[in-house]
C-alpha positions in Angstrom: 91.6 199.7 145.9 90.2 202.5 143.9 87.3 202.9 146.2 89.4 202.5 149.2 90.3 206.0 148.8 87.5 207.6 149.4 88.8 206.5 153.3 91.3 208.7 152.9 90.7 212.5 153.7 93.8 214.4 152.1 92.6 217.4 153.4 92.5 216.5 157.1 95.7 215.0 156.5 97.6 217.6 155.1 97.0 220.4 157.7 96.5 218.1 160.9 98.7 215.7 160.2 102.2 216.5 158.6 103.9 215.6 162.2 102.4 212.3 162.1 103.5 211.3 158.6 106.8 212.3 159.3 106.6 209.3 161.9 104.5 207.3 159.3 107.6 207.4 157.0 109.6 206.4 159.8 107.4 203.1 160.4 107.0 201.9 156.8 110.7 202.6 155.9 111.5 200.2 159.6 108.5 197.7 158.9 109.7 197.0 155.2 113.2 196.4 156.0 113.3 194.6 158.9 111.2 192.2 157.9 113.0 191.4 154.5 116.7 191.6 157.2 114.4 189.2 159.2 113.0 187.1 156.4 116.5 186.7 154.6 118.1 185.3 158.4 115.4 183.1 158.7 116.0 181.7 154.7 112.0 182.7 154.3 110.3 183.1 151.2 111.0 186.5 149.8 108.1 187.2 148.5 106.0 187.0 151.4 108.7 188.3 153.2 108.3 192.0 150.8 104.6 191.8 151.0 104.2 191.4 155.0 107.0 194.1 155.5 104.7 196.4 153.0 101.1 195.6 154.8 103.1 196.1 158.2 104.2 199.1 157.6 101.5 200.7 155.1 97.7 199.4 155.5 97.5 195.8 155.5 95.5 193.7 153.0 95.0 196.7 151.2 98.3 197.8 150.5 99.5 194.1 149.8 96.6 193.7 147.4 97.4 197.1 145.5 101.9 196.3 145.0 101.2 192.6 144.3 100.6 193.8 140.7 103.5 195.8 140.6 106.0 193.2 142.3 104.4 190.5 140.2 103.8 188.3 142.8 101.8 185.0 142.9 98.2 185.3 143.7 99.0 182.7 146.8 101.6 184.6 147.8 99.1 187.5 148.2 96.7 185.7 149.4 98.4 183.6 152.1 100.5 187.2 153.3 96.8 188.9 153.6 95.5 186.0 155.9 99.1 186.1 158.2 99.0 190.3 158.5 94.7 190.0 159.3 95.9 187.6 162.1 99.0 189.2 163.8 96.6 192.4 163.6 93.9 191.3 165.4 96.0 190.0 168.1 97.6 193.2 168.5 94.6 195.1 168.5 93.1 193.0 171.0 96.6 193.3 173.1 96.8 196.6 172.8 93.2 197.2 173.9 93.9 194.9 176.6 97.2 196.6 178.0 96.0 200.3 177.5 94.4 201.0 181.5 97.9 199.9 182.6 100.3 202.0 179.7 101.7 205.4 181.0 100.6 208.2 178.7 97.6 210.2 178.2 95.0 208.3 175.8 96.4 211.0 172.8 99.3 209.2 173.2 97.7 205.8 173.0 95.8 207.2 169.9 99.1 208.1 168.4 100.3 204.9 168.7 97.9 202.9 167.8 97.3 204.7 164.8 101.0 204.6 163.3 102.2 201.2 164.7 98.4 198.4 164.0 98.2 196.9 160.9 94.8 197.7 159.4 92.7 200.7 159.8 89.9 198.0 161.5 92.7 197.7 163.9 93.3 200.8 164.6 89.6 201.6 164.9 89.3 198.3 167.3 92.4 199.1 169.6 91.3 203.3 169.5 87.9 203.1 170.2 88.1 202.0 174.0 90.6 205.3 174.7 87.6 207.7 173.4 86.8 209.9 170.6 89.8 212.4 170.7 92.0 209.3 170.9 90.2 207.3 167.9 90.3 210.6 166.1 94.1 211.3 166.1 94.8 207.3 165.7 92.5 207.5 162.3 94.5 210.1 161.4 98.2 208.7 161.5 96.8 205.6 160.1 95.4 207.3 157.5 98.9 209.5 156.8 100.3 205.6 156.0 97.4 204.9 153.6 98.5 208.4 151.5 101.7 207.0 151.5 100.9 204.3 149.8 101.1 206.4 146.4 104.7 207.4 146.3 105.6 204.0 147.8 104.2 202.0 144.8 106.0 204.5 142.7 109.2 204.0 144.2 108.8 200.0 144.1 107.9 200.2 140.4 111.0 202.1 139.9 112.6 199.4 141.5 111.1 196.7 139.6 112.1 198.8 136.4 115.9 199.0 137.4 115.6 194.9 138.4 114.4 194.0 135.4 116.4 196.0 133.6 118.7 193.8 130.7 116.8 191.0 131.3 115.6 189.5 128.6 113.6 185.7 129.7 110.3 186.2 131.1 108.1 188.8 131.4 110.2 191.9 132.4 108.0 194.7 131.9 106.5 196.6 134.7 102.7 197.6 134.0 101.3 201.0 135.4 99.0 200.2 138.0 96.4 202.7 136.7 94.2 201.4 139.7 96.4 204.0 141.5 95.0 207.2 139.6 91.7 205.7 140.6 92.9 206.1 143.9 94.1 209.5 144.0 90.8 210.5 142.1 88.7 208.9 144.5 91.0 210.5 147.8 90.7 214.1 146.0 86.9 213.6 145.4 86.0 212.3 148.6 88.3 215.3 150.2 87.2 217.7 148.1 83.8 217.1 146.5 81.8 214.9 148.2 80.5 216.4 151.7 81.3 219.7 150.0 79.7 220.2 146.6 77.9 217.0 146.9 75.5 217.0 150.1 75.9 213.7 151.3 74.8 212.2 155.2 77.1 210.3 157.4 75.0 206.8 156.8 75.5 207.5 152.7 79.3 207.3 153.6 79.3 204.5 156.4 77.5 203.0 153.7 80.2 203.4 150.7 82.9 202.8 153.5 81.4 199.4 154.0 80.7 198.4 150.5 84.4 199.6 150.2 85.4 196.8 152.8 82.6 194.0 151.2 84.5 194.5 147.9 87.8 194.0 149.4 87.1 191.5 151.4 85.2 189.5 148.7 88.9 190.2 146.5 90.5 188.3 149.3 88.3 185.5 150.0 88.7 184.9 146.1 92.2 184.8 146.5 92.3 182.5 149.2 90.8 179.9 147.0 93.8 179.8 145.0 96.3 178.7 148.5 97.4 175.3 148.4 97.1 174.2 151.4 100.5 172.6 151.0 102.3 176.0 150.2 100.7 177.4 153.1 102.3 174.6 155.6 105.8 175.3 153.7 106.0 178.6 153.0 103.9 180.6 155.6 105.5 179.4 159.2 109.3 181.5 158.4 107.5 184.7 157.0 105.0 184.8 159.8 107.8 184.2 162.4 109.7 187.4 160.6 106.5 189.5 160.7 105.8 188.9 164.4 109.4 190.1 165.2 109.0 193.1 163.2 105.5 194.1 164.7 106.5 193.6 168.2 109.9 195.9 167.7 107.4 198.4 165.9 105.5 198.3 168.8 107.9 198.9 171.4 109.8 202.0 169.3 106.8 203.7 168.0 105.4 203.7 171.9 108.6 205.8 172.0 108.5 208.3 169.4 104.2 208.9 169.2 
């Protein structure tokens, strides 16, 4: 997660960008509701439920993998909600990349809408690519509004976990500062800032970090995906995945609408 940062240009978001995170806010708050309303109707496992509404709406396996330490969740809750939101994602991607010559809309548009509706930046770069650069360019960049986001958010859920736990006294109740997260903001305010900048570095030294970056994280998943019992997966995935689906396809259809 620390590393992941260095994906994230705060710079270009900041002064290209502020209209887009306004709708960014707009599709985490949605995503992260919706699928607990849905989850909660459909008696599915809250947990899961939390996480998939969080990757929805933020930046997939990454943003699952850096609350689940702050909501305290089981490591096969992470890892089964990691392999449902790579899945949905990829199917939407490949939809969207599908249905785009027959959409009405410039391909800015498209962009837009890719960028602040797919799960995972992969996505977005999948679904944008096909619409050209000025299209993948502006979809990068709401995508990448969600992943700055992703700061206050775990913030706000720690705050939450604090007032949960709060007079509790079984268990362990305490919420631990994810100090992963200053590594994230010092990695996003170096790679913005510094590196390119004071530090001369070429486009392969940085598509070569950016894939190391993915390696690692990927690697972090695969580990946790040894830990799913294949039993929990049969009886706890089907309700949460159902719930996610909804949400992404009513994401969809309103962020079409307001990109």
């Amino acid at each position: 997660i620390i590393l992941f940062g260095l994906k994230l240009n705060i710079d270009v978001v900041i002064h290209q960008g502020l209209s887009l995170l306004i709708r960014d806010v707009a599709v985490i708050v949605f995503s992260i509701f919706v699928t607990v309303w849905l989850g909660k109707m459909l008696k599915a496992n809250p947990s899961l439920s939390l996480l998939l509404g969080i990757g929805t709406g933020v930046c997939g396996a990454a943003a699952i993998a850096a609350v689940s330490p702050i909501l305290k969740t089981k490591d096969d809750d992470t890892a089964i909600s990691v392999g449902i939101i790579a899945l949905i994602g990829t199917i939407f991607s490949i939809t969207y990349t599908i249905i785009r010559p027959f959409l009405p809309g410039s391909d800015l548009h498209y962009g837009i809408w890719s960028g602040i509706s797919l799960h995972e930046i992969a996505h977005v770069a999948l679904a944008g690519a096909p619409a050209g650069q000025d299209a993948l360019a502006i979809a990068l960049l709401a995508k990448l509004g969600r992943v700055l986001l992703l700061v206050p958010l775990s913030f706000i859920l720690m705050y939450w976990m604090s007032r949960k736990n709060a007079g509790r006294e079984s268990g362990d109740t305490k919420v631990e500062f994810p100090w992963f997260l200053i590594g994230f903001i010092l990695t996003s305010l170096f790679g913005s800032y510094v590196l390119g900048k004071a530090i001369p570095i070429s486009k392969n030294a940085l598509n070569g970090i950016s894939y190391f970056t993915s390696f690692i994280l990927t690697s972090a998943m695969v580990g946790l995906g040894l830990n799913i019992s294949l039993r929990d997966l049969r009886t706890k995935a089907l309700r949460p995945f159902i719930a996610m689906s909804i949400t992404s396809v009513l994401l969809s259809f309103l962020s079409f609408f307001i990109a």
